[in-house]
Structure formats: C-alpha cells, structure tokens
Legacy VTK file of the C-alpha trace (Angstrom):
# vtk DataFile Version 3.0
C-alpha trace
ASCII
DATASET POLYDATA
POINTS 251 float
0.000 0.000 0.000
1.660 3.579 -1.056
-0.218 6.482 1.204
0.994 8.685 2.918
-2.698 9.181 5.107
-2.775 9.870 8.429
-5.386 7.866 10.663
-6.939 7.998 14.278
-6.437 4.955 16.142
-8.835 5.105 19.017
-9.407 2.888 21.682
-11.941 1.996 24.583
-10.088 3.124 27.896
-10.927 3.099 31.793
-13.047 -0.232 31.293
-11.769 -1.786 34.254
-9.416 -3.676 32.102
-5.838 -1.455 33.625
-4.337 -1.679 30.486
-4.159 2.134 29.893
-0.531 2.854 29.998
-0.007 0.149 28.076
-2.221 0.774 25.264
-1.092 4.962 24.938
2.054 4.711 23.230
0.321 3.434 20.187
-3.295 5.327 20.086
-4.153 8.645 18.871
-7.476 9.282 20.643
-9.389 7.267 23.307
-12.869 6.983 24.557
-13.072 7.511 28.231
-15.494 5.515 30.320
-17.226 7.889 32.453
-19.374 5.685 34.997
-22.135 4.795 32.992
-21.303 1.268 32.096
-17.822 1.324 33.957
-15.041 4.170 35.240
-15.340 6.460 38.250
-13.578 9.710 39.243
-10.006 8.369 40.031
-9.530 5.844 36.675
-10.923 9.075 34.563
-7.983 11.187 36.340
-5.602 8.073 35.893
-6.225 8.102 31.825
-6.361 12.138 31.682
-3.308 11.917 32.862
-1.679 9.519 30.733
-3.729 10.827 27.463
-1.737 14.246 28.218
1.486 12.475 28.700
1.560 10.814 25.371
-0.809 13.968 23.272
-3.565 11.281 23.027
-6.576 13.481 22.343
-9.579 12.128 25.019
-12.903 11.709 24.663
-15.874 11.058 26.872
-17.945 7.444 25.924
-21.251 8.221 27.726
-23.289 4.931 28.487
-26.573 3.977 29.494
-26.465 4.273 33.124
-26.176 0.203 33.365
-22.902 -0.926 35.272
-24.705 -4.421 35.826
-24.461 -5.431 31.866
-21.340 -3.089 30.965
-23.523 -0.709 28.644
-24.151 -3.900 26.352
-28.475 -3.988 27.154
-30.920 -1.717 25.419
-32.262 0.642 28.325
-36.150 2.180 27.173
-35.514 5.164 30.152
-37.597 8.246 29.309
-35.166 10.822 26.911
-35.055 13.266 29.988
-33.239 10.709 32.258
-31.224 9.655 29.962
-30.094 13.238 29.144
-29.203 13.763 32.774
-27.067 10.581 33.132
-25.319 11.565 29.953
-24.391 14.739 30.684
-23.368 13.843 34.379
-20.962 11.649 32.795
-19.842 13.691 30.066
-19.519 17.062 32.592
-17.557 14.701 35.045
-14.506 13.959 31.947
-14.733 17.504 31.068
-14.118 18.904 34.780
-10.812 16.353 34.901
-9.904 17.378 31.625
-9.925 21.315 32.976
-8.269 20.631 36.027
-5.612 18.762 33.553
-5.729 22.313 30.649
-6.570 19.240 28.410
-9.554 19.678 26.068
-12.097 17.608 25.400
-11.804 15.840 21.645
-14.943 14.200 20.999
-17.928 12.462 22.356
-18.617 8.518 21.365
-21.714 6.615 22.609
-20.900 3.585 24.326
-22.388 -0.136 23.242
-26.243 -0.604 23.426
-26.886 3.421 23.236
-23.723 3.508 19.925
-25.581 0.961 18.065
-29.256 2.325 18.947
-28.132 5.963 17.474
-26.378 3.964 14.729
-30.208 2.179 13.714
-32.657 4.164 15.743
-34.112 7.691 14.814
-35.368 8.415 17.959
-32.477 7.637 19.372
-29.706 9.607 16.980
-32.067 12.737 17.132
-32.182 12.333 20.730
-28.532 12.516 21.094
-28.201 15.336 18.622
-30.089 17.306 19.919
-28.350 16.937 23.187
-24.817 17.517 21.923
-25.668 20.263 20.063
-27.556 21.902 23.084
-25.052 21.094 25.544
-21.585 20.790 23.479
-22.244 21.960 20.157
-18.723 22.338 19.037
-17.501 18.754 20.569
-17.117 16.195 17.395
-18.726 12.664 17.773
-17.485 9.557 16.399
-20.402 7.465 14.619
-20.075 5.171 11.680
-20.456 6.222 8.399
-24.090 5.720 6.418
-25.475 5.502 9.898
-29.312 7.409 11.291
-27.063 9.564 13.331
-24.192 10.980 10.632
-27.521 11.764 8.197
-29.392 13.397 10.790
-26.705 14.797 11.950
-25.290 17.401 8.813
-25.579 21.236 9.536
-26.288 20.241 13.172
-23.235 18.735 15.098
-19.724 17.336 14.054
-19.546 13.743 13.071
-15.759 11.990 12.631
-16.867 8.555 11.267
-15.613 5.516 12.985
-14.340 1.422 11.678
-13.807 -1.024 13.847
-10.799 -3.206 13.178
-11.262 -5.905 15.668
-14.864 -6.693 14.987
-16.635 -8.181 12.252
-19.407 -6.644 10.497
-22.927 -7.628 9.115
-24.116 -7.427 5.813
-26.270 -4.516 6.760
-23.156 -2.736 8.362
-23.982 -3.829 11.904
-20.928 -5.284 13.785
-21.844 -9.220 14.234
-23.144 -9.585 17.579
-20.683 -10.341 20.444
-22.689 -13.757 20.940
-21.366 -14.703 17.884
-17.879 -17.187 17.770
-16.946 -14.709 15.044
-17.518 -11.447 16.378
-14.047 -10.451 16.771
-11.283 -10.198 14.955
-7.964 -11.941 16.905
-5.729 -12.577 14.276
-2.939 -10.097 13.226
-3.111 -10.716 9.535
-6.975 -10.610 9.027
-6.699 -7.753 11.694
-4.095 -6.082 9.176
-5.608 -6.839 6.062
-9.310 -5.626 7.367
-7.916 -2.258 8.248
-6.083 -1.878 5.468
-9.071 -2.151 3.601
-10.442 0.451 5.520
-8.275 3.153 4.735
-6.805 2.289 1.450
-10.100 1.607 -0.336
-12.434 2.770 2.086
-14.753 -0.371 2.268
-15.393 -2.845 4.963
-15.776 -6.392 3.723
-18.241 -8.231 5.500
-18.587 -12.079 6.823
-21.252 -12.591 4.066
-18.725 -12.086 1.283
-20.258 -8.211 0.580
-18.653 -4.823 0.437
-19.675 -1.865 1.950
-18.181 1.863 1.418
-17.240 3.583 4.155
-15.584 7.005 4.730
-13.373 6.431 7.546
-11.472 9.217 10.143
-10.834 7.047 13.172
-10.346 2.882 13.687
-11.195 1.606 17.373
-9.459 -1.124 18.905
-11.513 -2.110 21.946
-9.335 -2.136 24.779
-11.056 -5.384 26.507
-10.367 -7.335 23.174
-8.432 -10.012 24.247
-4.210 -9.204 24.019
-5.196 -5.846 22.734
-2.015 -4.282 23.459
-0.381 -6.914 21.004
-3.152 -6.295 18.507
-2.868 -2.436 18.523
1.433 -2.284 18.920
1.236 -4.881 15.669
-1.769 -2.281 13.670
0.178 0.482 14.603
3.493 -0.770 13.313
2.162 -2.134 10.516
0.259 1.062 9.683
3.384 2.930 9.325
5.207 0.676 7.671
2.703 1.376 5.289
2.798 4.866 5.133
0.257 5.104 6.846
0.502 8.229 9.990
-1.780 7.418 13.373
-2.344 10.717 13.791
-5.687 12.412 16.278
-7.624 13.389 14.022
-9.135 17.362 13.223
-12.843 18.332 12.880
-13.014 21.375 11.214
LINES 1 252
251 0 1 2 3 4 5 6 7 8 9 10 11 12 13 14 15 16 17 18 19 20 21 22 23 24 25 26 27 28 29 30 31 32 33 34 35 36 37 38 39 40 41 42 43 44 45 46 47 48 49 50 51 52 53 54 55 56 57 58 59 60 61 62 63 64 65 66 67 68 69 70 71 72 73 74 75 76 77 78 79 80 81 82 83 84 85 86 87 88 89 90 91 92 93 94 95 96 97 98 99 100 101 102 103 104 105 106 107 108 109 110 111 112 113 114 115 116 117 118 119 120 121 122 123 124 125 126 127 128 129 130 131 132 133 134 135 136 137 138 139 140 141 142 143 144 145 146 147 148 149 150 151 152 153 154 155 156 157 158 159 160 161 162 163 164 165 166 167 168 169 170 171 172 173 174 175 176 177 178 179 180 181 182 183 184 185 186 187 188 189 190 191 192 193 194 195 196 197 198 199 200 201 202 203 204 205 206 207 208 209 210 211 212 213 214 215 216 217 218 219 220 221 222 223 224 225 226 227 228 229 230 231 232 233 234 235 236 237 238 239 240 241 242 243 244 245 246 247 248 249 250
C-alpha cells in the first residue's frame, strides 16, 4: 500500500481492564469511560493523565447508566433521564480534563446506546439534539451511512468511525458479540481488514459483501483479548505502510 494518510487509532479506555498505559504509546485518541457502564472519578484522572502524557486526544464514551451489563443492554428510560445521566458523565470527563488544561476531543456513545443511534431515529435525534444543546462544538465519532451521521449534517460534528477488531454484518452492523466470530484476533486478518479500511475505504463483510465507508478514526476495543499486542502490531504495521496514526481534526 503507497499512502501517505494519516489515521486515528482510538481505543476503549478506563473499562476496568488497567491496560491504559499500556495501550497509549500506540493510540491517537481514546474513549473515556465515564461511569455509565464502567469508570469512576479516580480511573478518569488516571487516563487524563496519561492521554496528556503521550498527546492522546480524550474523549468522553457516555453509556446507558447500566454498570450491571457493561452498557451492552438496550435501556427504554424516558429521553429526559437519559439526558441527565449523559451529561453527568460527560460534565464529570470535562471537569478532569480542565483541572488537567486538556480539552475535550470528541464524544462517542458507548455499546447498546452507539448501536441504537447507529439504527434508531429516535435515538440519533435524541442525542443530537443533546450535543448540540449542551456541546455543540464537541465532534462525535459514529459510523459512516449511519441514522445519526444523516441526521446529523448542519447540526453537530460527526468523525466517522471502523472497527478493526470486529466483524461486520451485511447490513453494516458489527456481528453480535454472541457470535464465535464477532471479533477479529488474528494479526493478519486484523491487518488486512484495516487496510481495507483506509486504502479503499470499504469494509468487507462475513457474508462475502462490500460496503463503502468514509473512515477518520479505527477503534481497537481495549477489553479485546491481548489488545495491546493487537494495537502495537496495527500500529506498526500502519506505518510501515505509510500510513501516519495521527488524532484526528474536525473542522
């Protein structure tokens, strides 16, 4: 592959997992948990912290308020509750970010409530409208060709996300994590799914299909089993192929 792009590698942090200062060397953005599914005060400080160290940019990855099933279980709470949780959690990363003179990069919906803006139009209005009312210039990650990037034009920033180490639907949905194949463990079909990504900008699917995809930032989940190794390997590899992991700049 000849390139010389620059990409985003993101990843899932303060999960619970304590792989944080392993993982920052090689990311470029990460998505702080911020006690909705997982995280509290001190692990948000801890990965501030480390984000400044190594110029990762942070960003907050608001949850359903549902600790018990990690985020991963549709939640039908009225809109209003919701909106406080969310913006309890997303005020809490901000106020550690200030106390840090780090600035907040983006916003990216965690599990259940990412893949109900993704398909629901309820749900990606919803959100919209609450990042728009309450940080209007914050960018979000979403995947491309989703409800929330097409409601979202001429309201609120979107930075469309891939996910490298999960496979996807026909329909661009990420197989479910029930499935044996949801993830994506080995290096090569790791590699060559990425590279896919960015050079051609599709996403081939476990049915055989293609989709096109514009692409700004790849996540790495951070509780992916050996995700350090996976992400050290992508990032290497990236580079090697011209390729620059880079945080990436809404403007």
């Amino acid at each position: 592959m000849s390139t010389n792009k620059t990409i985003d590698l993101n990843c899932d942090l303060g999960e619970g997992i304590g792989n944080e200062a392993a993982l920052m060397p090689y990311i470029s953005s990460c998505n702080l948990a911020c006690g909705g599914h997982a995280g509290d005060e001190a692990t948000i400080d801890n990965v501030v912290r480390l984000a400044k160290k190594y110029a990762v940019g942070v960003g907050a990855h608001p949850s359903f308020p549902d600790r018990e099933n990690f985020g991963r279980k549709n939640m039908h709470i009225p809109f209003a509750e919701l909106e406080i949780s969310l913006k309890h959690q997303i005020d809490q990363v901000i106020q550690i970010c200030n106390a840090h003179k780090t600035p907040l990069h983006h916003i990216k919906a965690h599990g259940a409530l990412y893949n109900m803006c993704e398909k629901d139009r309820d749900y990606a209005a919803f959100f919209i409208d609450f990042v728009h009312r309450f940080y209007p210039d914050v960018p979000v990650y979403a995947p491309f060709n989703s409800m929330i990037s097409e409601l979202a034009e001429g309201k609120i920033k979107i930075l469309f996300e891939a996910f490298a180490d999960r496979n996807y639907e026909a329909d661009g949905s990420l197989v479910s994590r029930t499935e044996n194949n949801a993830l994506i463990k080995d290096e090569k079909a790791l590699l060559d799914h990425v590279l896919n990504m960015i050079g051609k900008n599709e996403i081939h699917t476990v049915s055989g299909s293609t989709l096109n995809a514009k692409i700004d930032t790849i996540c790495v989940h951070g509780d992916t089993p050996k995700a350090v190794d996976l992400i050290r390997f992508l990032k290497t590899e990236l580079e090697q192929n011209n390729l620059k992991i880079q945080t990436v700049i809404c403007n």
